[in-house]
C-alpha positions in Angstrom: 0.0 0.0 0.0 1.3 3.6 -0.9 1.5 6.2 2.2 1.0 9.5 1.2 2.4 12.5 3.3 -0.7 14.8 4.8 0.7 17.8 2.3 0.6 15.3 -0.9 -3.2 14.5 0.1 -3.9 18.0 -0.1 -2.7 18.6 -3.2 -4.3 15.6 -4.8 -7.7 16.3 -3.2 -7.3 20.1 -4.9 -5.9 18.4 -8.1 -9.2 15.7 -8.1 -11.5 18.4 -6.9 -10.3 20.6 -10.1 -12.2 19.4 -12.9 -16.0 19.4 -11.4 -14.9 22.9 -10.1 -14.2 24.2 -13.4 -17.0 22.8 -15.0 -19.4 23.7 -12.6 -18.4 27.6 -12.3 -18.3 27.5 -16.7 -21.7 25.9 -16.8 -23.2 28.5 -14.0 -21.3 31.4 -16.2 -23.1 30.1 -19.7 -26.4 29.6 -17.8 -26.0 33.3 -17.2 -25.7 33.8 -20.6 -28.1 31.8 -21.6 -30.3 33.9 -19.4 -29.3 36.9 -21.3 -28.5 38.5 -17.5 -25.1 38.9 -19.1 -23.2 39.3 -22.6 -21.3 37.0 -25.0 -18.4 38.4 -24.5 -18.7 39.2 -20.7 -19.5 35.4 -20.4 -16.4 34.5 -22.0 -14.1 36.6 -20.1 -15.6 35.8 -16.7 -15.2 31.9 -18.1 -11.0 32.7 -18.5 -11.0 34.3 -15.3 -12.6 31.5 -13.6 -10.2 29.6 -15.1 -6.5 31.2 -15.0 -7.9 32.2 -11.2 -8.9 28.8 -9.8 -5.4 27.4 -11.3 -3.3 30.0 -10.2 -4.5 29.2 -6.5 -3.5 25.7 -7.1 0.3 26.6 -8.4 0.9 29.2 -5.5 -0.4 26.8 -3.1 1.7 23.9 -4.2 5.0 26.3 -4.7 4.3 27.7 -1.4 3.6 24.3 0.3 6.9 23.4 -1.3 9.3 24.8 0.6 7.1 23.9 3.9 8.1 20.0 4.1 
């Protein structure tokens, strides 16, 4: 059986957790769209933020968390 340290189980519970995150905040976004409560465009942007934001949390935290073994 593989032991993982308490740090490395954080990061692959953020890693695993990811993907519905994403696809749940994009979908919500769209649905907004959809709506017409916002734009097209606004829609998209908000979708990239969403994006770069959520996986830039998960770099600092794992570059930060780094150094802290």
């Amino acid at each position: 059986m593989i032991r993982l340290s308490p740090k490395m189980l954080k990061i692959l519970g953020l890693s695993m957790s990811l993907p519905s995150t994403l696809l749940v905040g994009v979908w919500g976004i769209f649905q907004l769209e959809k709506l017409e409560i916002i734009g097209k465009t606004a829609a998209s942007l908000l979708s990239i933020t969403f994006i770069l934001t959520t996986l830039g949390t998960l770099i600092i935290y794992v570059v930060t968390k780094k150094g802290k073994s």
